[in-house]
C-alpha positions as CSV (number, residue, x, y, z in Angstrom):
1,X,60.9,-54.0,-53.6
2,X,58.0,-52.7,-55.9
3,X,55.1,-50.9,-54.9
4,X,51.7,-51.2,-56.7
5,X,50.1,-48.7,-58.1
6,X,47.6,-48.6,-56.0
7,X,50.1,-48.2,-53.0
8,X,52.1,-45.4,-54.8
9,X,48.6,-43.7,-55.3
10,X,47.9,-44.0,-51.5
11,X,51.3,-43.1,-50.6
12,X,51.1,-39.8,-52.6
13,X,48.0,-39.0,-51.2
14,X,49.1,-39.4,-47.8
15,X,52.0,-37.0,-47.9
16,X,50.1,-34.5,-49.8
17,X,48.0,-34.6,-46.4
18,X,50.7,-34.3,-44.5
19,X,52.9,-31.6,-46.8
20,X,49.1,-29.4,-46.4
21,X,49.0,-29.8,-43.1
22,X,52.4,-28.5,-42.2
23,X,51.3,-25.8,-44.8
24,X,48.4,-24.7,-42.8
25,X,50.2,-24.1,-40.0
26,X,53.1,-22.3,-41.4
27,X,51.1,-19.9,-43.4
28,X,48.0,-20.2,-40.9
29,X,48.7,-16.2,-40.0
30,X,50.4,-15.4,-43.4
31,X,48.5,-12.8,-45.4
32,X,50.2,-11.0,-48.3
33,X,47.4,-8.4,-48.4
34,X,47.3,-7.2,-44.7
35,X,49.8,-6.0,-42.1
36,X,49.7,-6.4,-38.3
37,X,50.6,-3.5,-35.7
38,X,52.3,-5.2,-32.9
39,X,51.8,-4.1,-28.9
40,X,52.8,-5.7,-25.7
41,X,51.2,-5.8,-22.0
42,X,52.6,-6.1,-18.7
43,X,50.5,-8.4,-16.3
44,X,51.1,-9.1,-13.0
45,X,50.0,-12.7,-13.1
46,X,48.8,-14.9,-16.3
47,X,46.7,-18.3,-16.2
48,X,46.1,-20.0,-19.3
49,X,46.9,-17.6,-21.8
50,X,49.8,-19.4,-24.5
51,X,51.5,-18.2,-27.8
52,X,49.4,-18.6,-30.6
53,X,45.6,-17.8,-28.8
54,X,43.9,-14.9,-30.4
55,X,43.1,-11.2,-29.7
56,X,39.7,-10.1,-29.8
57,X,38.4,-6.4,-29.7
58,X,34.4,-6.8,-28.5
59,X,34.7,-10.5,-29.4
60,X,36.0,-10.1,-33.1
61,X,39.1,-11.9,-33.4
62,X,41.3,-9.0,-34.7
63,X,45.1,-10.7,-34.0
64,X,47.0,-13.1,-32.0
65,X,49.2,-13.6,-28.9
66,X,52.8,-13.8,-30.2
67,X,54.9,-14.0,-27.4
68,X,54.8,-14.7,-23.2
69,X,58.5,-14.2,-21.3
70,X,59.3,-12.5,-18.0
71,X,60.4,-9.2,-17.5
72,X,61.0,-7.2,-14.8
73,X,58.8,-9.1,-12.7
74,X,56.2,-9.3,-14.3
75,X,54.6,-11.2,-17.5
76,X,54.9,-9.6,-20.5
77,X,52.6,-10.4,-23.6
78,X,53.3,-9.7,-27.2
79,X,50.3,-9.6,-29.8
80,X,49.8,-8.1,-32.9
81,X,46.4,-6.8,-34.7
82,X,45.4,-6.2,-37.7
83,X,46.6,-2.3,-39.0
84,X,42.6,-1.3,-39.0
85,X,42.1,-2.4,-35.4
86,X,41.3,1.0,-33.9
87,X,43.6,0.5,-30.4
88,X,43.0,4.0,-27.9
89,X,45.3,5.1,-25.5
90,X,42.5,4.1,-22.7
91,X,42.0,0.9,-24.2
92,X,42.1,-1.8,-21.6
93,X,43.4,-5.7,-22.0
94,X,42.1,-8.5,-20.1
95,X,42.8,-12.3,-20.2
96,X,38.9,-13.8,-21.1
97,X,37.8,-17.2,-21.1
98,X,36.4,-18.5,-24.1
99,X,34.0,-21.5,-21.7
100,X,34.2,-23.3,-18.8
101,X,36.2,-25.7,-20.0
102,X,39.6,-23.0,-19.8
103,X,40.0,-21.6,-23.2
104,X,41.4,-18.6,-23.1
105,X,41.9,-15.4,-25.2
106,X,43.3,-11.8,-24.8
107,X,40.6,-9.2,-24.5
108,X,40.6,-5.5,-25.8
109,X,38.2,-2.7,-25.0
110,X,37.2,0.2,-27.2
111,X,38.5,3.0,-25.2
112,X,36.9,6.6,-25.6
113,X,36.3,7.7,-29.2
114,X,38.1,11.1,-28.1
115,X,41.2,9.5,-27.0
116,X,44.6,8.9,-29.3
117,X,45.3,5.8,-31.2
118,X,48.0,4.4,-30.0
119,X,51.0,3.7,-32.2
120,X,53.2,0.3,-33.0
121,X,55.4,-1.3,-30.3
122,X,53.2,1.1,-27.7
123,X,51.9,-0.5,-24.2
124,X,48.7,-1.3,-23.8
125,X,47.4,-0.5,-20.3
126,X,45.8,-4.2,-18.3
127,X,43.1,-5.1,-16.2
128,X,43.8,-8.0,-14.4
129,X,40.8,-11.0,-14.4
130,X,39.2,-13.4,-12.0
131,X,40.7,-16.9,-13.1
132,X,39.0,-19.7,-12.9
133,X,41.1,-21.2,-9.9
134,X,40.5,-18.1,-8.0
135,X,36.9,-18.0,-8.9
136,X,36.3,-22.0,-7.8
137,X,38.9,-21.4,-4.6
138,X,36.1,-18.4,-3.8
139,X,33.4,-20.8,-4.4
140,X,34.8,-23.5,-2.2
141,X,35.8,-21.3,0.4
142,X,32.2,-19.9,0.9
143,X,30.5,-23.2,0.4
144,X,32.7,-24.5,3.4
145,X,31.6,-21.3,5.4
146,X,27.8,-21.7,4.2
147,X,27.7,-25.3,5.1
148,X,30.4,-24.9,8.3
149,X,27.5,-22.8,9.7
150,X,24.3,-24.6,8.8
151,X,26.5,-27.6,10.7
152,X,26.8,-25.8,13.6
153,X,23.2,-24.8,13.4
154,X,22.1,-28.7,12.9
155,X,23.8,-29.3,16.1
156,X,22.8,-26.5,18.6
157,X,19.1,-26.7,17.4
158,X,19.3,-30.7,16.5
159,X,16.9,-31.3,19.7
160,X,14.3,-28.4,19.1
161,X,13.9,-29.6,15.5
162,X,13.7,-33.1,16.8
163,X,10.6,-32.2,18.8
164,X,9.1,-30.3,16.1
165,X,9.4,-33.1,13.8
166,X,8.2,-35.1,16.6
167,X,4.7,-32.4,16.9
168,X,4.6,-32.6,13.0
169,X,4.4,-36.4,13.0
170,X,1.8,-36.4,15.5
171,X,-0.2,-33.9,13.9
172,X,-0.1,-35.6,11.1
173,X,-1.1,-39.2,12.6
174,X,-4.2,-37.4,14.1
175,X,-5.2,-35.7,10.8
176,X,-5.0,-38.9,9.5
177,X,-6.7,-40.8,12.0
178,X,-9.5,-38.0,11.6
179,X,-9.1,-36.4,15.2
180,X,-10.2,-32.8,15.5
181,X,-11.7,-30.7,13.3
182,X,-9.1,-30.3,10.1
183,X,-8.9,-34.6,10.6
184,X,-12.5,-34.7,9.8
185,X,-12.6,-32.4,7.3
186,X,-9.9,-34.4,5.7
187,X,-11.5,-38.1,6.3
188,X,-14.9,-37.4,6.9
189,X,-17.3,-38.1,3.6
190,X,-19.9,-36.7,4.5
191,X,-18.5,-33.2,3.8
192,X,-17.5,-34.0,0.4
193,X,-21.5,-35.0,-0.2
194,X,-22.2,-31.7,1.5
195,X,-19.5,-29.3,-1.1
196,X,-21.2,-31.5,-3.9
197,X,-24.9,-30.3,-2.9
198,X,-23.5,-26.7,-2.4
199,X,-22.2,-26.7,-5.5
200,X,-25.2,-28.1,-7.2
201,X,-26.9,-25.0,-5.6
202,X,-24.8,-22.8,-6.8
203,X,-25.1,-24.2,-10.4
204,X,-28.4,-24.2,-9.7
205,X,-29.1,-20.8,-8.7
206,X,-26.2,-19.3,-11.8
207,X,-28.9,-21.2,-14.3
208,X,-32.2,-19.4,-12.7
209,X,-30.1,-16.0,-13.0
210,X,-28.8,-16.6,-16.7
211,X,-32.9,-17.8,-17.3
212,X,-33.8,-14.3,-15.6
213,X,-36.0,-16.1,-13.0
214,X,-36.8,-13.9,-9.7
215,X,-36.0,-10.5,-8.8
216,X,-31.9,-10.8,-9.1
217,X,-32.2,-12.6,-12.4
218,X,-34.5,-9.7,-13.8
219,X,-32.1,-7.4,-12.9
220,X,-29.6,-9.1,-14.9
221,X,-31.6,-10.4,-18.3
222,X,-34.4,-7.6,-18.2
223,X,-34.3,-5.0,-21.1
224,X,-36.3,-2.5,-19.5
225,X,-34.6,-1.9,-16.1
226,X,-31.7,-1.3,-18.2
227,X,-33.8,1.4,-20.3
228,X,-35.1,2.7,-16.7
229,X,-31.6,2.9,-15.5
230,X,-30.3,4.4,-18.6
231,X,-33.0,7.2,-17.9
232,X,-32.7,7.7,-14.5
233,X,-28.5,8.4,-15.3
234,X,-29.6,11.0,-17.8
235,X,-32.2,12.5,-15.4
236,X,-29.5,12.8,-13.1
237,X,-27.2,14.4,-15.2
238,X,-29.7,17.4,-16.5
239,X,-30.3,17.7,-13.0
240,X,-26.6,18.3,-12.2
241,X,-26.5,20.3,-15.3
242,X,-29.4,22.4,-13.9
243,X,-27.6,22.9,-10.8
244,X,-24.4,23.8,-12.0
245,X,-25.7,26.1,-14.1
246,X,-27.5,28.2,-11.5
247,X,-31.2,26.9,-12.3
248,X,-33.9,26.6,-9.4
249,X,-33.3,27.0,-6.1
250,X,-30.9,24.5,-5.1
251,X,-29.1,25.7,-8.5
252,X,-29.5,29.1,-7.0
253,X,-28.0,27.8,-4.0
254,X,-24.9,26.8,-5.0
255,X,-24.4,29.5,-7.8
256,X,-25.9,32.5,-6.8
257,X,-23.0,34.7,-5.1
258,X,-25.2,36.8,-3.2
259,X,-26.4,34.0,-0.5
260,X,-22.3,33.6,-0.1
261,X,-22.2,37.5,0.4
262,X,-25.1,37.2,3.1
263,X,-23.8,34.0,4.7
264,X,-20.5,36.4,4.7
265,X,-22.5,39.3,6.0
266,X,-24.2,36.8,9.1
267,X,-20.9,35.4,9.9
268,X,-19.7,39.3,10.3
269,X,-22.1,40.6,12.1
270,X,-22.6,37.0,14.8
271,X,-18.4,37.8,15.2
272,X,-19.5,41.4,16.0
273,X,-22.2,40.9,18.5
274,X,-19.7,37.8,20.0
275,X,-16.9,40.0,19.9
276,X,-19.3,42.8,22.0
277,X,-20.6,40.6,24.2
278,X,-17.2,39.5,25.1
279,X,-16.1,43.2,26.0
280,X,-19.0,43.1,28.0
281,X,-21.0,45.8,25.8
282,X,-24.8,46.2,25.6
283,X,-27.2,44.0,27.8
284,X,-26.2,40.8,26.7
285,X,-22.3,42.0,27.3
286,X,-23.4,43.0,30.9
287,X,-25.4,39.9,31.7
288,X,-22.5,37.9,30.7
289,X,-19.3,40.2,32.4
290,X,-21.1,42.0,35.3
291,X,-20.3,40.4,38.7
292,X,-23.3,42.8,40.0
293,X,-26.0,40.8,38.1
294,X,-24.9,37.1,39.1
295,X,-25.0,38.5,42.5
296,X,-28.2,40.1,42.9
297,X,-29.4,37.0,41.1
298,X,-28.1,35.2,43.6
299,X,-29.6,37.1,46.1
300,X,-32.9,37.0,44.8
301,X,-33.1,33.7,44.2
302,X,-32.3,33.1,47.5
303,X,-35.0,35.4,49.2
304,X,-37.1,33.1,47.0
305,X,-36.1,30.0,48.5
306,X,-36.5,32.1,51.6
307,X,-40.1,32.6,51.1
308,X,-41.0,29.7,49.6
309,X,-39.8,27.6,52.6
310,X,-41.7,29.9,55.5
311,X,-44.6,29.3,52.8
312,X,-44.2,25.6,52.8
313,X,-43.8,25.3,56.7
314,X,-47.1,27.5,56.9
315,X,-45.4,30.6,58.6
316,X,-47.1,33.8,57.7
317,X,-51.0,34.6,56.3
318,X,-50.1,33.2,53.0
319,X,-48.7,30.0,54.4
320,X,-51.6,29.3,56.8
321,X,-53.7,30.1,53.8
322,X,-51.8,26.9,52.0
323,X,-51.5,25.1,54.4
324,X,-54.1,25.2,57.0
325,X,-58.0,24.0,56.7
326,X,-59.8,26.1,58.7
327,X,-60.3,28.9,56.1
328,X,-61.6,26.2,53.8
329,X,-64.5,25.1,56.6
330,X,-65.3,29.1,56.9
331,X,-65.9,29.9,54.0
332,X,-67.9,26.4,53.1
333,X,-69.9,27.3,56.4
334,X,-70.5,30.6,55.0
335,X,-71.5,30.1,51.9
336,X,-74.1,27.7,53.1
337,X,-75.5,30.5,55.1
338,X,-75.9,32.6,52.0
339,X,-77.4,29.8,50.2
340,X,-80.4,29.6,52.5
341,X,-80.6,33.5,53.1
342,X,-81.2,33.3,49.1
343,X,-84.0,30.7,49.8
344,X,-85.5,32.7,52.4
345,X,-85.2,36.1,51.0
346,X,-87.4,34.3,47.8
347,X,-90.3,33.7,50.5
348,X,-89.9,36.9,52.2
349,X,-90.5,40.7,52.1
350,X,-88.0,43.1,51.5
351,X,-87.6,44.2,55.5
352,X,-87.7,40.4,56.2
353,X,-85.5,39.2,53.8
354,X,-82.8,42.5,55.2
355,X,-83.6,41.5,58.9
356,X,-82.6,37.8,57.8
357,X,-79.5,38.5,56.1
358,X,-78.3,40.4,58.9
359,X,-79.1,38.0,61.3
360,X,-77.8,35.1,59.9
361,X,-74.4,36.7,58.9
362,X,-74.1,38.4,62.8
């Protein structure tokens, strides 16, 4: 049977595809110009890690996983890395996922910079990883907790949120019905009119301002009560100036050390004459500590009271003198007898005038 050429072309080119292929993966790791170091690791469980996935150090692929057997119960991982690959002899290796979707690759750390390199065929210490089984089994065993609980809460509080949705509802129906006072504020129209004129106030009023119409609008747009202000501040501050620096008398005040001497002095000597009055020295000391004095005072005070009642009940020549009327009629009686002796004595001689007086006042 012949071929055509154009089927020994296509045939030709299909096991050149096929010879490259098988080329790629035979020489894939093949590299006349570099040489690997090899290590294993000892883990005590692996989940998706296979021959032929690669090493990284920080992420940078720097080898690959060459071999995964049992031994001595436990998995054991072969990998080599490139002869550059700085491996420490605290340098840790993980199993890491490339995505979600369960690649996997083996993981190296840095180690300490102060540490030893380790050499070829050496173990290199592990730190076992969360898989993604675990990590889902985890998830699902919480979620079944999380939602395990919220049931049992549905269900013990299922009537108490029944009635509250049952409140909410009828809330609700009488808001919308326009019962009560948030109800009308939600359905009546006329408020809506009203926060329409308010705010046409409002806009009103922020456009007299801006225009510098009336007193507030002066203060904002007029020139010279900022000028007036601007003096008044630097009034202010040459008066504080003044003060600080000892000037005038409230200055002198505030500054001068001698009125804080005297003040000192005042305070002194009030402590003194408190601190003698206390110890009972001087008068003041004795008015304020001697028994002798509140009781004499008492005494007298009530000899007073004494006196003053006998006075008030009319005992004695003093209290008939307050209180009694006849000494009042005597003495107007007499002094109407002396006012007609006077009138007589200006009609009368001498002898007469004597001989009158005496007879009228015997």
């Amino acid at each position: 049977m012949s071929f055509s050429t154009e089927k020994k072309v296509g045939l030709f080119f299909l096991a050149s595809l096929i010879a490259l292929a098988v080329m790629i993966e035979m020489v894939e790791d093949w590299n006349p110009f570099e040489e690997d170091v090899a290590y294993h690791a000892y883990f005590d469980r692996l989940v998706g890690l296979n021959v032929g996935d690669s090493v990284r150090l920080a992420g940078v692929k720097v080898g690959k996983v060459r071999g995964i057997e049992l031994s001595e119960g436990r998995v054991r991982v072969e990998f080599t890395v490139r002869e550059e690959t700085p491996v420490q002899a605290d340098s840790l290796a993980r199993v890491r996922q490339t995505n979600l979707l369960g690649g996997q690759y083996l993981g190296l750390s840095f180690g300490s910079p102060d540490a030893p390199q380790l050499s070829a065929g050496d173990r290199v210490e592990t730190a076992e990883s969360v898989s993604i089984d675990e990590l889902l089994a985890d998830v699902d065993r919480d979620l079944e907790r999380v939602l395990g609980s919220l049931g049992d809460l549905v269900e013990t509080s299922g009537e108490k949120l029944g009635t509250a949705l049952a409140h909410l509802e009828s809330v609700l129906n009488k808001v919308d019905s326009g019962e009560g006072t948030f109800g009308r504020l939600v359905n009546d129209p006329a408020l809506y009119r009203d926060f329409q004129a308010v705010l046409a106030e409002l806009h009103d009023v922020s456009a007299r301002l801006s225009a510098g119409e009336g007193t507030l609008g002066r203060l904002f747009t007029d020139e010279q009560l900022y000028e007036e202000a601007r003096g008044t501040l630097a009034n202010l501050r040459e008066i504080s100036g003044r003060i600080r620096a000892g000037e005038g008398s409230f200055g002198k005040l505030l500054a001068s050390s001698e009125l804080h001497d005297n003040a000192g002095d005042a305070l002194a000597n009030i402590r003194d004459i408190s601190r003698k009055a206390n110890e009972g020295e001087g008068t003041i000391g004795r008015l304020l500590n001697d028994e002798t004095l509140y009781t004499e005072t008492a005494q007298t005070m009530a000899s007073i009271n004494s006196i003053a009642g006998k006075i008030d009940r009319g005992d004695g020549t003093v209290g008939r003198l307050i209180n009694e009327d006849d000494l009042y009629r005597d003495a107007k009686t007499t002094l109407n007898k002396v006012e007609k002796t006077v009138d007589g004595i200006s009609d009368s001689g001498p002898l007469t005038a004597m001989g009158m007086v005496i007879g009228t006042l015997f």
